[in-house]
N, C-alpha and C positions, 0 to 999 in steps of 0.2 A: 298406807305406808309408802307406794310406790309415788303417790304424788308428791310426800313429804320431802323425798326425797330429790326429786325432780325438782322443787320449786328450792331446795338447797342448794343443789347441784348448778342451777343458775346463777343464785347469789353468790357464789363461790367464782365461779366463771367472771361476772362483774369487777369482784374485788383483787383475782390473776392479772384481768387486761389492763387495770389502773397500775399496776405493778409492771406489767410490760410497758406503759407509756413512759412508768417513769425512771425506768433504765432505756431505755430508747433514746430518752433526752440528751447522753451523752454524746457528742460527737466521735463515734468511733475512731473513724479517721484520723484524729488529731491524737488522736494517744500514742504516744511513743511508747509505753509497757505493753509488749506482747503478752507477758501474763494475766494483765486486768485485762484486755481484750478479750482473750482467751476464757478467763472465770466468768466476763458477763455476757458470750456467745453461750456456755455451757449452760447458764442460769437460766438465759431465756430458750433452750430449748426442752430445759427440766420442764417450764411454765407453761411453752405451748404443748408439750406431751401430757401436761397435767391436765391441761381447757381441752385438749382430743379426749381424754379420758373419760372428762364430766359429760362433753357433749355426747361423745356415745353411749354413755349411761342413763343418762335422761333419755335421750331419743329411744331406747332399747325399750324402757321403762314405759313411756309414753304410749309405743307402741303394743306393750301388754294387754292396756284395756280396750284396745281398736280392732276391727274387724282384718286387721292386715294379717298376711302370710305367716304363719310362725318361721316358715326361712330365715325372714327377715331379723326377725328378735335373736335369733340364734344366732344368726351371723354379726348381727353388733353386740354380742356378750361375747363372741371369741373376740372380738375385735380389741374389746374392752380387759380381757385378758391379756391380748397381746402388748394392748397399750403399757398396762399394768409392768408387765418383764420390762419393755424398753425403758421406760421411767427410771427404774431403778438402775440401769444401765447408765443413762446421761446424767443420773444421780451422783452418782460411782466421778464420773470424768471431771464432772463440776467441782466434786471434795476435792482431787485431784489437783485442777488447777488451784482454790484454793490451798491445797498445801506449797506448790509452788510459788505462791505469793508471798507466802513467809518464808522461803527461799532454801525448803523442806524438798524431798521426791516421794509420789507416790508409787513402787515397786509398778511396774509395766508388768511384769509378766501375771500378778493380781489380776490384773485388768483384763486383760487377755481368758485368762482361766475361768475368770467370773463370766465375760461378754458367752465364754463357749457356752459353762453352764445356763445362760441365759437362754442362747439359740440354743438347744437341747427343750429345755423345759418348753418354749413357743413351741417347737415341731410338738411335741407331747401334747400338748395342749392344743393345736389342731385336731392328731390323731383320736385324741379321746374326743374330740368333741362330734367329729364323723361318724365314729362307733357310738354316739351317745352316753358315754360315762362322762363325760366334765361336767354336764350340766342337766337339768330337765325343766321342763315348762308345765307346770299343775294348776290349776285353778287360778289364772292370770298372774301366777309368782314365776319364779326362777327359782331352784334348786337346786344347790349347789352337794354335789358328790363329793363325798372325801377326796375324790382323786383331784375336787377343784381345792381343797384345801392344801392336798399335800404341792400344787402347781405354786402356790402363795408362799413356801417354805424358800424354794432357792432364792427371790426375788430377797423375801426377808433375811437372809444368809449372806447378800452380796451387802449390803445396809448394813448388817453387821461388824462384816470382815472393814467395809470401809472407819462407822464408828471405834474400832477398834484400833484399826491402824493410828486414826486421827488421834485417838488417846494416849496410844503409847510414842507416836510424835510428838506432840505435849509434853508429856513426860522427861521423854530423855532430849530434846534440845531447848526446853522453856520457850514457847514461843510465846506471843503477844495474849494481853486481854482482850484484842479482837480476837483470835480465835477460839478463848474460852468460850465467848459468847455465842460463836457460832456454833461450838459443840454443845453447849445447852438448850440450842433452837430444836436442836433434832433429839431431846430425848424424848418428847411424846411421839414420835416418829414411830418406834417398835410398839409402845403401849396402848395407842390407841387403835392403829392398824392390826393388829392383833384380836383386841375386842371387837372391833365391827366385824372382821373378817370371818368372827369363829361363830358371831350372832347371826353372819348371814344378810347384813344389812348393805348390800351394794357391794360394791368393788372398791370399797376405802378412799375412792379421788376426794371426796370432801375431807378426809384426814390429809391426804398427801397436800391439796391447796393448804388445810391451817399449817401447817409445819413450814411451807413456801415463805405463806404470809409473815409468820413468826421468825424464819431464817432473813426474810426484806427489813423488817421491819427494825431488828435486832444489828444485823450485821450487813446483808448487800448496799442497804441505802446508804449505808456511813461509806461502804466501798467505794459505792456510784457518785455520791456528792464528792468524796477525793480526788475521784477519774475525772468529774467534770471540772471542777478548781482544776486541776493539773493540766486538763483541755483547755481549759480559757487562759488560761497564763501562757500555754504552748502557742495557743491561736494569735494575742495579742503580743507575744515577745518573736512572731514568726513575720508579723507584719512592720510591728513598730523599730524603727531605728535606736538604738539604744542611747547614741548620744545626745541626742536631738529632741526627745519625742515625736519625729513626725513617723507618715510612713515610710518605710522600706521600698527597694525595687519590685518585691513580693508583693505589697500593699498598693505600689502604683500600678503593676500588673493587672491584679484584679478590679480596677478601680476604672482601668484604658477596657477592660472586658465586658465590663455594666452599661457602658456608654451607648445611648441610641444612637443609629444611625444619623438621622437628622436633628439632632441635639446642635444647637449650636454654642461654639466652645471656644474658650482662648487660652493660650498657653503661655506660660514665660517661664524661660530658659536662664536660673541661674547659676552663676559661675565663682567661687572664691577668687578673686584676687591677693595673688604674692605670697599664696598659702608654704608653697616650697620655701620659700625666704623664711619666711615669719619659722616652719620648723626647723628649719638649719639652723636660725642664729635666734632664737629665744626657746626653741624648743616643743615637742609635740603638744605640753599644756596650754601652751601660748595657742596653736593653731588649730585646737579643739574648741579651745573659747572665741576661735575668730570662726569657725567653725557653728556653732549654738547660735553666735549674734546675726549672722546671714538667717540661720533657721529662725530666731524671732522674730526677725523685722520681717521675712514675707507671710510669715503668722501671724503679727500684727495689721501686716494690710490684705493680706487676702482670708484674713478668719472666716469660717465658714466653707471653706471651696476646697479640692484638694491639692495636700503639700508635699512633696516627697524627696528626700534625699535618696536620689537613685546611684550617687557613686561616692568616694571619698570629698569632692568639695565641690559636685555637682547638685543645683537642685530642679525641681521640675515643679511649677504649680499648673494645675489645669481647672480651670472656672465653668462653670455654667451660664450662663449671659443670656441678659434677656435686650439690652444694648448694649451700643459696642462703646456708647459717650459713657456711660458709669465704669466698663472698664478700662479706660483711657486713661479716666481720673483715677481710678489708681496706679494707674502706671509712672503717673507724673508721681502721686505721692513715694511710690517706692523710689523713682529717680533722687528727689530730694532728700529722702531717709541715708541713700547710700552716700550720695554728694556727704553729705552731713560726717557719716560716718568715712570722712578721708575715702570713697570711693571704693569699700571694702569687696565689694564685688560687681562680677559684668552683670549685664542681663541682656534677653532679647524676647521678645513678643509676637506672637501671630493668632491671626483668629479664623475661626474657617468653620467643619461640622464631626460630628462624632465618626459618619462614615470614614472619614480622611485625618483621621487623628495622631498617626505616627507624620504625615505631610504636615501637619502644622505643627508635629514638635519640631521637626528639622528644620523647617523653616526660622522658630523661635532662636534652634540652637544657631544656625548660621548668621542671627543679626547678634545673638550672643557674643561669637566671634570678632565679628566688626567692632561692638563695643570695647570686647578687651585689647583686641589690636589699638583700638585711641587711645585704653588707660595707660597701656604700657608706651605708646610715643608722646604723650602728652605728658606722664608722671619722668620718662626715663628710665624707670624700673627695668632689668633684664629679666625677661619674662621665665629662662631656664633655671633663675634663683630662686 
């Protein structure tokens, strides 16, 4: 029996940590809900208390038919008990934050009350286990003393009170078919934890993992796939420019931060020309679309490299270069693209290395300058319009 349950107790561990990887995927960081943050820090520490639980049960177990210290055993079955109380505890906070998420309260002082009777029952369950009433060691088993069953009562009592609550929130504010779902995961939660527990067969972690599994599978993963969609649209609506599609200041930041040192790099420094004009006397749609066309044409010639509108009619492209003659030739083709298009904006260029990379934007920007200085004495244009 004891190896039965040890080589369970593994598969069960296996099948927890593919469940940890795959709420882990989410990028925390980038969630703006402190609630789902919240419900998927509670989740994963219900799962790492559940894998502490297996693994000291196995280990406790393993250790039955070896010549080691019965200390030893003893002290990873209180261990195993304590784990057991805390479980149900980060249980408790996890339903909690779920309720929260459908925009419900779980009563704080519940929680409070249940946490005490928790820490109660561990000290007990210490005390008895020093005096040797919690437990005993018989012919390489564990036996368990009524006073380890009646130890198993409050844990199941706090599980209750929670299932409970969750029902009658349900009830009186209708909430969503996610959380029917998730209050179905947890009905074999009481029934089968009950049968191993009174059979005497471990410390129920291989129930607590099914119900894990059965609450991921039903209900966290639909969460987590939500949280990461809502991440990835955060992550690319936090980098990308909205009018434009290039990147953002945000995007060029990170983008000046990846740079090697000795990367060698060239930069151009674009400028809308007559943008003020063009929205005075035709209007901000007019200068949104004169706006997009500057973002196309250095899309079009520097596709592949990076593009960024860092301010309202500012752009910045930064290349990679392996010569400096292939990026000349585009230089000359952007010159002729702008000619073409009535000289729609300045530009300026420099080339240099990734160490010295803000030196060869200014540089860029300062012949930027020169350039719009010519369009505006050579067009006439007032450049304040």
């Amino acid at each position: 029996m004891n190896s039965t349950v040890v080589v369970i107790n593994i598969v069960a561990i296996f099948f927890l940590v593919l469940i940890l990887v795959g709420v882990k995927e989410v990028p925390v960081k980038s969630l703006q809900d402190t609630n789902v943050v919240g419900m998927m820090n509670k989740f994963i520490c219900c799962v790492l208390t559940c894998i502490s639980g297996l693994t000291v049960e196995a280990v406790s177990l393993f250790l039955l038919n070896s010549a080691v210290n019965s200390h030893w055993v003893i002290g990873l079955n209180l261990m195993a008990f304590i784990i057991f109380s805390l479980n149900f505890g980060f249980y408790m906070q996890y339903t909690s934050k779920v309720i929260e998420l459908f925009g419900l309260k779980f009563p704080e002082e519940i929680q409070m009350i249940a946490w005490g009777f928790l820490g109660i029952n561990i000290v007990s369950e210490v005390i008895l286990t020093v005096e040797g009433k919690l437990f005993s060691i018989e012919n390489g088993k564990i036996i368990n003393s009524y006073w380890a069953y009646i130890s198993y009562i409050i844990p199941l009592l706090v599980f209750l009170v929670c299932f409970i609550n969750m029902l009658k929130l349900k009830k009186e504010y209708q909430a969503s078919e996610a959380l029917d779902k998730y209050i179905l995961a947890l009905m074999p939660y009481v029934v089968i934890a009950v049968l191993v527990h009174f059979k005497a067969i471990g410390h129920g972690f291989m129930c607590i993992a099914i119900v894990y599994e059965i609450i991921y599978m039903t209900f966290q993963s639909k969460m987590t796939l939500k949280a990461n969609i809502s991440a990835q649209i955060y992550n690319e609506l936090s980098t990308v420019d909205i009018l434009t599609g290039l990147l953002n200041r945000r995007g060029y930041q990170e983008y000046i931060d990846k740079l090697k040192c000795e990367e060698k790099i060239a930069v151009v420094f674009a400028d809308v020309n007559s943008l003020k004009a063009v929205n005075d006397n035709l209007g901000h749609y007019e200068g949104d679309r004169r706006i997009k066309k500057v973002a196309e044409i250095l899309r079009n010639v520097f596709d592949g490299d990076g593009i960024f509108r860092i301010s309202g009619d500012e752009f910045v492209c930064i290349s990679r270069i392996q010569t400096e003659s292939a990026f000349r030739s585009k230089v000359l083709i952007l010159k002729d693209i702008i000619y073409f298009n009535n000289r729609i904006a300045s530009y300026g260029f420099s080339i240099g290395f990734g160490k010295e990379i803000y030196d060869v934007i200014k540089r860029a920007e300062l012949e930027m300058y020169k350039d719009k200085k010519k369009y505006y004495t050579e067009t006439g244009n007032d450049r304040r319009r």
